[in-house]
MARNU-291944 format. One line per field, with one value per residue (C-alpha): residue number from 1; residue in one letter; y negated, x negated, z. Coordinates in steps of 0.2 Angstrom, whole numbers, plus 5000, padded with zeros to 4 digits. Example, Ala and Ser with C-alpha at 12.3 -4.5 7.8 and 13.67 -1.06 7.14 Angstrom:
residues 2
pos [1; 2]
code [a; s]
c2 [5022; 5005]
c1 [4938; 4932]
c3 [5039; 5036]
end
This chain:
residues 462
pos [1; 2; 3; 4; 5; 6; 7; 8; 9; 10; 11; 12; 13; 14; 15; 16; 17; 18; 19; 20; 21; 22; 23; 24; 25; 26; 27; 28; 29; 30; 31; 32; 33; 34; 35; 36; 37; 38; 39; 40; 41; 42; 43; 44; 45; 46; 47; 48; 49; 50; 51; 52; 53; 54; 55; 56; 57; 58; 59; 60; 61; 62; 63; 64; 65; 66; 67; 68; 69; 70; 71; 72; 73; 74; 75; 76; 77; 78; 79; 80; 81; 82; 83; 84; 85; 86; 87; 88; 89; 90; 91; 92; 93; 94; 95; 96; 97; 98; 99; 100; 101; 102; 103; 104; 105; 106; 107; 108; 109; 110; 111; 112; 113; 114; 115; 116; 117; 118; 119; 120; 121; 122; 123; 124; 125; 126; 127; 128; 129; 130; 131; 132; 133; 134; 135; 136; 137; 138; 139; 140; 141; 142; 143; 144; 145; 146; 147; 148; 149; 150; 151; 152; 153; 154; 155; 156; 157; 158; 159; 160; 161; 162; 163; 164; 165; 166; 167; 168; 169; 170; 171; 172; 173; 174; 175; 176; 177; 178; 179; 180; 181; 182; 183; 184; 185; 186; 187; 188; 189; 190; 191; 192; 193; 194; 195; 196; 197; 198; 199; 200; 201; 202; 203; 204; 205; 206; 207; 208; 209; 210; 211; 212; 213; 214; 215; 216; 217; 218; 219; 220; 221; 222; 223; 224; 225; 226; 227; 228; 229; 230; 231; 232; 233; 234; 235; 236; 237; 238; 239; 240; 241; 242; 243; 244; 245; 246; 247; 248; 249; 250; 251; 252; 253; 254; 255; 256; 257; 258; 259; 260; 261; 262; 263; 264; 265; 266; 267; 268; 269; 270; 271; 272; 273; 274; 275; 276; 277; 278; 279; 280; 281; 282; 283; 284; 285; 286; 287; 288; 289; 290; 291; 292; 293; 294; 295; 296; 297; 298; 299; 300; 301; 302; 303; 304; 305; 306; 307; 308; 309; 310; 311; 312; 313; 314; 315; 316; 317; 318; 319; 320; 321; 322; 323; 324; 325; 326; 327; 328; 329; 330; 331; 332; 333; 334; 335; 336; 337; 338; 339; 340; 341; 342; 343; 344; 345; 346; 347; 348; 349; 350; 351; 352; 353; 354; 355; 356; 357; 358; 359; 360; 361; 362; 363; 364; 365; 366; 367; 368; 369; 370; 371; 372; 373; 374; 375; 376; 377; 378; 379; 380; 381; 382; 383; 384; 385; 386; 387; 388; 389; 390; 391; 392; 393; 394; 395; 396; 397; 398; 399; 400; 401; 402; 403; 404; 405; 406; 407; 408; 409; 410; 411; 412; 413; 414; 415; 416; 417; 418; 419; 420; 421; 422; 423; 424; 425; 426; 427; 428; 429; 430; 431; 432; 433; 434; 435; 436; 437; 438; 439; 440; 441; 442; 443; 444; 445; 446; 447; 448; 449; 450; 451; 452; 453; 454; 455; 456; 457; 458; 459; 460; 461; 462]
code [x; x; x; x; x; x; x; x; x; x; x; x; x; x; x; x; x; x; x; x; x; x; x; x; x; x; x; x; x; x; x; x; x; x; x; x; x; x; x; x; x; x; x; x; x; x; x; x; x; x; x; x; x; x; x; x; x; x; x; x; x; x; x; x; x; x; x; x; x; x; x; x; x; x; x; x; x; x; x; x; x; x; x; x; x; x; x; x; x; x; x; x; x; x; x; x; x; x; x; x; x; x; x; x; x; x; x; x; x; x; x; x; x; x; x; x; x; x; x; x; x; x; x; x; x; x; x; x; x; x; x; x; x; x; x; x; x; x; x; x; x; x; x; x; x; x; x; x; x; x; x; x; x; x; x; x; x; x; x; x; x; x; x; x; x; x; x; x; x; x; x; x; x; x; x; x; x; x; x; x; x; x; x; x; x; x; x; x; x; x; x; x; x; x; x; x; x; x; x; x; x; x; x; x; x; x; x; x; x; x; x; x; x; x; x; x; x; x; x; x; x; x; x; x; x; x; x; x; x; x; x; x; x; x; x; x; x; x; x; x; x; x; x; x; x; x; x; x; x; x; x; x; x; x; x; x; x; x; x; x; x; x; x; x; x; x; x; x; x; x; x; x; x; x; x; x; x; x; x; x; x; x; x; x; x; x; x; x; x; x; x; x; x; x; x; x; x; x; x; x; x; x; x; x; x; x; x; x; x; x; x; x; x; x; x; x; x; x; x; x; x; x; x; x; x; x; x; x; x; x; x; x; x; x; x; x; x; x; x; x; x; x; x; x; x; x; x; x; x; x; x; x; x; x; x; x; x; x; x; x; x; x; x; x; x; x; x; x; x; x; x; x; x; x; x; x; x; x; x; x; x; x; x; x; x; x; x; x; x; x; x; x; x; x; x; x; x; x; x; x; x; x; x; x; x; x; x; x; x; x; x; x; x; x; x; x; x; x; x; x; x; x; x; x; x; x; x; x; x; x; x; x; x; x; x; x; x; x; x; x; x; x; x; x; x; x; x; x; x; x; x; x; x; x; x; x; x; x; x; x; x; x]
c2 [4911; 4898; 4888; 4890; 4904; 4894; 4895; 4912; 4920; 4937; 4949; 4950; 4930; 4927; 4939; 4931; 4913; 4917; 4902; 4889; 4895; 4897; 4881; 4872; 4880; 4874; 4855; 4858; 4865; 4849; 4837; 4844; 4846; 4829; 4835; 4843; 4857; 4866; 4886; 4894; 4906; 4906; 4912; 4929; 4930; 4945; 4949; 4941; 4951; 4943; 4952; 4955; 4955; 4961; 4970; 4970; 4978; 4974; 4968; 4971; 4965; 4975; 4987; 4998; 5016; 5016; 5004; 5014; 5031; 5021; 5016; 5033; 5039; 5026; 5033; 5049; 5056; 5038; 5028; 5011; 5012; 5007; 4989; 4972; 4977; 4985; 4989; 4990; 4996; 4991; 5001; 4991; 5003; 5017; 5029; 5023; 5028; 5044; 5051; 5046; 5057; 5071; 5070; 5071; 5052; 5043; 5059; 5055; 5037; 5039; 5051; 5037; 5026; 5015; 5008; 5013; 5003; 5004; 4994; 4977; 4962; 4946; 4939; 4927; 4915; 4920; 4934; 4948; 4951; 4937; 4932; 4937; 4920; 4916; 4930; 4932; 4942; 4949; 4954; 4960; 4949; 4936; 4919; 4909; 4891; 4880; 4888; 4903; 4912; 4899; 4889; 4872; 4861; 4847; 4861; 4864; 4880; 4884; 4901; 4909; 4923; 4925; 4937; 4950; 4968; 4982; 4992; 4983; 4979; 4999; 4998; 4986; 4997; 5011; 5000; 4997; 4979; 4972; 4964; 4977; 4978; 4992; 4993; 5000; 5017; 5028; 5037; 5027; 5041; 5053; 5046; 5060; 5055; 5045; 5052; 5045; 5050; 5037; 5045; 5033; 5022; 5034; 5037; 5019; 5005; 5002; 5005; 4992; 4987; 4989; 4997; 4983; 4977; 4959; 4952; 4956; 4946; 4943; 4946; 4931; 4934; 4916; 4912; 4915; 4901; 4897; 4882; 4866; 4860; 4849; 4833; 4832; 4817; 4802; 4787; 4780; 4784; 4775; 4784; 4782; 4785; 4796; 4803; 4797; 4808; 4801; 4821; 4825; 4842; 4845; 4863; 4873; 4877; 4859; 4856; 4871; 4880; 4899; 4907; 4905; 4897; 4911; 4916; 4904; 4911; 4913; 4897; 4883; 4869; 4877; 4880; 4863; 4855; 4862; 4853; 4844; 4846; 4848; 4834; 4821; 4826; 4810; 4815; 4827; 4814; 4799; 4811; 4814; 4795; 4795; 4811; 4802; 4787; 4797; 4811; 4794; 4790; 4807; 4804; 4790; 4779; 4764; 4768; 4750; 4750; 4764; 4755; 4734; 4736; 4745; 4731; 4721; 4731; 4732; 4715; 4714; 4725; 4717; 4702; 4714; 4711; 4721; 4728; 4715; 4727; 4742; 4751; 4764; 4775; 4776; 4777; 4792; 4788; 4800; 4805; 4804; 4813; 4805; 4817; 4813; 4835; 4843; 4863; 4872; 4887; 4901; 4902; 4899; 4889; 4885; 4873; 4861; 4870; 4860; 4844; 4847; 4850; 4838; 4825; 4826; 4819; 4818; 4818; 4807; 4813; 4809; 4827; 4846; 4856; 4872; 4875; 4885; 4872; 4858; 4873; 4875; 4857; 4858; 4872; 4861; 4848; 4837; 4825; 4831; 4813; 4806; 4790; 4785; 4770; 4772; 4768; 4751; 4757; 4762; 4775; 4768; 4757; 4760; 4766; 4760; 4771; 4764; 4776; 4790; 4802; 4796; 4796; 4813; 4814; 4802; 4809; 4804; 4796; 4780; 4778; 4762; 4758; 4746; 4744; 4737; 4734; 4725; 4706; 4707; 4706; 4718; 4726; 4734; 4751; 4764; 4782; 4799; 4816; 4828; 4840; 4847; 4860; 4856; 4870; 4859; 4844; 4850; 4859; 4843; 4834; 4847; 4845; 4864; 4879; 4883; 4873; 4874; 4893; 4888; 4878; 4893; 4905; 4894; 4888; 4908; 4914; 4898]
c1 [5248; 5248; 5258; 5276; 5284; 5282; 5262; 5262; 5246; 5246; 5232; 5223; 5223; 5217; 5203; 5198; 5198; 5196; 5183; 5194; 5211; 5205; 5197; 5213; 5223; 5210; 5212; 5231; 5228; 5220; 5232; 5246; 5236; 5228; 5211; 5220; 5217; 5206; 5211; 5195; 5196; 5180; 5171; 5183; 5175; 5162; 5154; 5167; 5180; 5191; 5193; 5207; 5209; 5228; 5243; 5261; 5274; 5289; 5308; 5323; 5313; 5298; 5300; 5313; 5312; 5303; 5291; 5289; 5286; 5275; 5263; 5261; 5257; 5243; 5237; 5237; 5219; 5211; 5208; 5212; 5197; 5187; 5181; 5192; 5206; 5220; 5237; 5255; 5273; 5288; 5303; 5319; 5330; 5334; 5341; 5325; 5313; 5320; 5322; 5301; 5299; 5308; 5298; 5281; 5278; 5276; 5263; 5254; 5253; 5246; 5235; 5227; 5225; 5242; 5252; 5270; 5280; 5299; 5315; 5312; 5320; 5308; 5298; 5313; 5310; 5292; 5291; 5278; 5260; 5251; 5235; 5217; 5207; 5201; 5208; 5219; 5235; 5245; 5264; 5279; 5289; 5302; 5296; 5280; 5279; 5268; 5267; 5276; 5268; 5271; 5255; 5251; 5241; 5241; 5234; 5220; 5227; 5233; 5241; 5238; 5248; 5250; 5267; 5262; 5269; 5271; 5261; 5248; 5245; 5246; 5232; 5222; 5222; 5216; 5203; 5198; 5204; 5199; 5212; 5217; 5234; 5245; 5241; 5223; 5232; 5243; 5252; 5271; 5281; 5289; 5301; 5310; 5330; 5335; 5345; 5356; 5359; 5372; 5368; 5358; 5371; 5385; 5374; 5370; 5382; 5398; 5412; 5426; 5437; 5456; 5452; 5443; 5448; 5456; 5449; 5430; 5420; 5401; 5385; 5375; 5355; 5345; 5341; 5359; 5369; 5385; 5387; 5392; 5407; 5409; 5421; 5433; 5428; 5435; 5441; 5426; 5406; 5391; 5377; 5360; 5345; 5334; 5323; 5317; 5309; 5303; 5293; 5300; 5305; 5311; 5310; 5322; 5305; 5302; 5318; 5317; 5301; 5300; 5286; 5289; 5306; 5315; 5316; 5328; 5339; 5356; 5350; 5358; 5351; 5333; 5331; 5334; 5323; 5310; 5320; 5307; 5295; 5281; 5286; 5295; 5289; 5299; 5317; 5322; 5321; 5329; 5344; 5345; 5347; 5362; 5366; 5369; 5379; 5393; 5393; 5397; 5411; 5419; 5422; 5429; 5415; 5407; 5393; 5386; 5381; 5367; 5362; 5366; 5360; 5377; 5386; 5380; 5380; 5399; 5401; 5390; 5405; 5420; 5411; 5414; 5432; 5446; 5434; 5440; 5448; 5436; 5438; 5426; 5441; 5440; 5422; 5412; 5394; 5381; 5364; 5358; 5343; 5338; 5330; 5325; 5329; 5333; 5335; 5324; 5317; 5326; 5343; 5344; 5358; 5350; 5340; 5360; 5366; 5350; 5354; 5374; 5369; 5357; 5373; 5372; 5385; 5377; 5363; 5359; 5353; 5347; 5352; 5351; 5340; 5350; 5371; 5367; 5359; 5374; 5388; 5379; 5378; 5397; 5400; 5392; 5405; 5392; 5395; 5383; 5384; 5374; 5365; 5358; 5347; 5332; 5335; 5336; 5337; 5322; 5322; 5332; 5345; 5362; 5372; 5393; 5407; 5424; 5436; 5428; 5440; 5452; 5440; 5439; 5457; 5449; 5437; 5424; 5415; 5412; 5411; 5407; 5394; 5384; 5367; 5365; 5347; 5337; 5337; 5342; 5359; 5371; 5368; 5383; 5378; 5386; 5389; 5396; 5400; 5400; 5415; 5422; 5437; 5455; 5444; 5428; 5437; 5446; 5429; 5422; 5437; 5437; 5421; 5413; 5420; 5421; 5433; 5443; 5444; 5448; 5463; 5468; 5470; 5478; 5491; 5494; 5497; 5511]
c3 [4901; 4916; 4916; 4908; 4898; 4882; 4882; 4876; 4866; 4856; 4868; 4853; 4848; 4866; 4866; 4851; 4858; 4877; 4877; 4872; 4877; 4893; 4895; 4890; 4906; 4916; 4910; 4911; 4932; 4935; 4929; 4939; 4954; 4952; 4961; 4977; 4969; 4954; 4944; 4938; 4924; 4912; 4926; 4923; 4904; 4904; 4890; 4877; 4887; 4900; 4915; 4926; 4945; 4947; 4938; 4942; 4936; 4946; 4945; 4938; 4922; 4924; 4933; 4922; 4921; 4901; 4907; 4920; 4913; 4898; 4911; 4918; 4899; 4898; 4914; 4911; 4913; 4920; 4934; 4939; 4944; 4962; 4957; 4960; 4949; 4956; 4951; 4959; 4951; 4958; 4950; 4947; 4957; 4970; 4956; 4945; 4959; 4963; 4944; 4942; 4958; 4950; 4935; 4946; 4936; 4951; 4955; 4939; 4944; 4961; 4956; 4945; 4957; 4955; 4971; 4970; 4979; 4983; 4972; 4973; 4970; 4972; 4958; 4954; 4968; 4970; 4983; 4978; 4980; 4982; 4968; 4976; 4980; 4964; 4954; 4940; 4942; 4926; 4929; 4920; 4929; 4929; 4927; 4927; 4933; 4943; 4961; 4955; 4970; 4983; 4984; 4988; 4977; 4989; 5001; 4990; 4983; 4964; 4958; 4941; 4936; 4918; 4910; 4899; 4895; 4903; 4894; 4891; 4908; 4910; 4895; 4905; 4920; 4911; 4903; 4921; 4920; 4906; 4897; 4883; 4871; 4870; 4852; 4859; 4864; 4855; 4868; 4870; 4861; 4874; 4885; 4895; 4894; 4910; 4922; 4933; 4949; 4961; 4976; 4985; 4984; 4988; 5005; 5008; 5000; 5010; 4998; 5004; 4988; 4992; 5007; 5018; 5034; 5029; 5047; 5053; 5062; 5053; 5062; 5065; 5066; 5074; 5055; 5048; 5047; 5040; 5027; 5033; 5030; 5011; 5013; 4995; 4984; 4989; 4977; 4977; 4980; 4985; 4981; 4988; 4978; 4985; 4973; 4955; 4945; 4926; 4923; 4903; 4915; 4932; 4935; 4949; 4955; 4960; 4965; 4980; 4978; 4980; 4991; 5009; 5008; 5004; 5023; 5023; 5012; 5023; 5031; 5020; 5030; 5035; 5017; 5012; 5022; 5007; 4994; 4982; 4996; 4980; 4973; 4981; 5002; 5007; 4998; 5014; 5027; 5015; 5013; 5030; 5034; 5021; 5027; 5045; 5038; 5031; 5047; 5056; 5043; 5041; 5061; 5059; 5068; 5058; 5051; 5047; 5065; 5062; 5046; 5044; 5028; 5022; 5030; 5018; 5003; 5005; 5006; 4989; 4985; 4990; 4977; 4963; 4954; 4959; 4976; 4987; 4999; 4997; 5012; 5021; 5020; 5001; 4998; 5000; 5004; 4997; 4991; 4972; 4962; 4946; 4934; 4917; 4911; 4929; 4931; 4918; 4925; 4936; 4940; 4959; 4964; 4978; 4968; 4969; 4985; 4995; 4988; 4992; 5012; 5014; 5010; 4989; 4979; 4960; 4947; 4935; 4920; 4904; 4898; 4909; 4904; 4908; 4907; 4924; 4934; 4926; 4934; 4951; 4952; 4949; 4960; 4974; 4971; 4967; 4951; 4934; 4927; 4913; 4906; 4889; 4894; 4905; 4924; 4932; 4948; 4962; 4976; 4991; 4980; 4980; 4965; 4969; 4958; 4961; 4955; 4952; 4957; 4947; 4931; 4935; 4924; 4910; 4896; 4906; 4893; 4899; 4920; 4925; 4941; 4950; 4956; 4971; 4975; 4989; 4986; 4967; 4958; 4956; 4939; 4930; 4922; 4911; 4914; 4911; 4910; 4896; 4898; 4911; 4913; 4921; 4933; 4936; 4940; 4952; 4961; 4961; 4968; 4982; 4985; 4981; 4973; 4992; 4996; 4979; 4984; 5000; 4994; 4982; 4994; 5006; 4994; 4988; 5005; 5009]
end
């Protein structure tokens, strides 16, 4: 149920407590949505019975061919039925369509009212069919977290789709939308042996290994975009702190949501202007000020004189021992998220990618809460640093790291850095990295796995 994958309720337990359960997800939609926003769902009880306005089957996950064909069994001599309810099937791939149509299973799942609707890969990042206005959508999908399906609370609007089987929303169809197990039906036995057939991608799919042109110019659409280019880590960072987050969680949702942004998808830096737009809106435009500064120093220009303020934040420097003769030269400047657990949830890199464009250098962490999201942060060439005590620093202070690149051949268990903040002293704080492979530091040091490819292949073909 609403509103992560660790909420999860037997059907039977939750149509024994529908009253209670229920009322529980709705306290927990209004303390994320702070009162922008409210998610009904006793008003879907009807006669003990909770009563549902939408079934999915769909995804890689979902959508496979048993599922699939158990669905068509559990429909077999019913309806969907003419009311709210209705009920769509996405299979999981060309071959997986195409072997139901032979069977006549798609037929039989037509023929009871089901939508079929062609291969699809979407629910990951929240593309799909969207919830009816005050209804409740049950999906074998990927996922579930706040605005799964792109909505807005500070818009007003809430999502509530909660994961379930696929057969027993194939028993809740046939029940004409009241929520029902697949222990209700006794007809999951017969599955027809699958049978592969490759030909849809024979016709379609360019087949290019060994034999593909080693030059070819790509084809650029007004919404495709190369990425920009990523300097290589210089001896020494300043980091700017442009988002603090103290949640026990940040999810990859919050980090770039799904929905609507995934238009953007081959547009690195249109897509990152959505970066924690749902929970930090002013992170994108503080980045973009850091952003700026370091455009200025990559070029060579100073780039005190767009901000005065990092004038004298390097002469706070140049105080510190042993940085007397810090130059601009030396010291990379950068953007910084703190996050108490950042990157539960899917697996989209873009989630580190729109941080690296917008001018990100690192995380602070207590701990990640995924591997995946620690290497795409890597992979960015963006720093996965660490720290044990709580945060003495606000949004907008800078966070100095002098010799960072060369800590990078250390054990990286103790990095020292400053806090530099607005009319207070400069605070000494420690740092580090849990660790890293020979191949990981020298990703971070080239500034993204990009570029450490780069360098490969350039040094293979000398």
């Amino acid at each position: 149920m609403p509103f992560h994958p660790a909420n999860v309720y037997e059907i039977d337990t939750l149509n024994e407590n529908l009253q209670d359960i229920l009322h529980e997800i709705e306290i927990a939609a209004d303390n994320i949505s702070q009162g922008r926003a409210r998610l009904s769902l006793l008003d879907k009880v009807e006669h003990g019975k909770l009563r549902i306005q939408q079934g999915i089957i769909a995804g890689c996950a979902g959508g496979n061919y048993v599922n699939v064909v158990e669905a068509a069994h559990a429909l077999k001599n019913h309806a969907c039925g003419d009311n709210v309810f209705s009920l769509s099937i996405y299979p999981s791939s060309q071959p997986v369509l195409m072997d139901l149509t032979k069977k006549g299973i798609t037929t039989d799942l037509l023929s009871a009212g089901a939508i079929m609707r062609t291969a699809f890969c979407g629910p990951c990042f929240g593309a799909g069919d969207t919830p009816m206005h005050n209804g409740l959508s049950i999906r074998h999908t990927t996922r579930n977290f706040p605005n799964r399906e792109g909505s807005k609370p500070g818009n007003g609007q809430m999502s509530a789709v909660a994961l379930m089987d696929a057969r027993s929303i194939a028993a809740t169809a046939a029940n004409g939308g009241v929520l029902t197990s697949a222990s209700a039906l006794d007809c999951w036995e017969d599955i027809p042996q699958y049978e592969f057939d490759a030909s849809p991608y024979r016709s379609r799919v360019y087949q290019g290994f060994i034999k593909g042109a080693s030059r070819q110019a790509l084809i650029y659409g007004p919404n495709i975009k190369d990425w920009p280019e990523m300097s290589e880590l210089t001896d020494n960072i300043l980091l700017n702190v442009t988002s603090k987050i103290m949640d026990p969680v940040t999810t990859t949702d919050e980090l770039i949501p799904s929905g609507e942004t995934s238009s953007f998808r081959s547009n690195p830096l249109g897509l990152a202007e959505f970066t924690l737009s749902r929970r930090d809106p002013g992170y994108v435009g503080r980045s973009k000020k850091i952003a700026a500064l370091e455009k200025l120093r990559i070029e060579g220009d100073d780039p005190c004189r767009l901000d005065p303020q990092l004038e004298a934040v390097f002469s706070r420097i140049r105080q510190l021992p042993g940085q007397e003769n810090v130059t601009l030269e030396q010291t990379e400047i950068g953007s910084m998220v703190y996050a108490v657990k950042p990157g539960d949830g899917s697996a989209r890199e873009q989630a580190a990618s729109c941080q690296r464009v917008l001018g990100g250098l690192a995380n602070i962490a207590q701990q990640y809460a995924t591997k995946r999201y620690r290497s795409n942060v890597i992979n960015w060439g963006m720093l996965p640093l660490q720290m044990k005590a709580l945060p003495e620093f606000e949004v907008g202070d800078f966070i100095y790291i002098p010799g960072i690149r060369s800590a990078l051949e250390t054990d990286l268990r103790q990095i020292t850095a400053f806090v530099i903040g607005h009319d207070r002293p400069i605070k000494e704080i420690s740092l580090y990295m849990e660790g890293l492979t020979s191949a990981e530091r020298e990703i971070i040091k080239a500034g993204s796995l990009i570029n450490y490819n780069k360098l490969r292949l350039t040094t293979h073909h000398q």
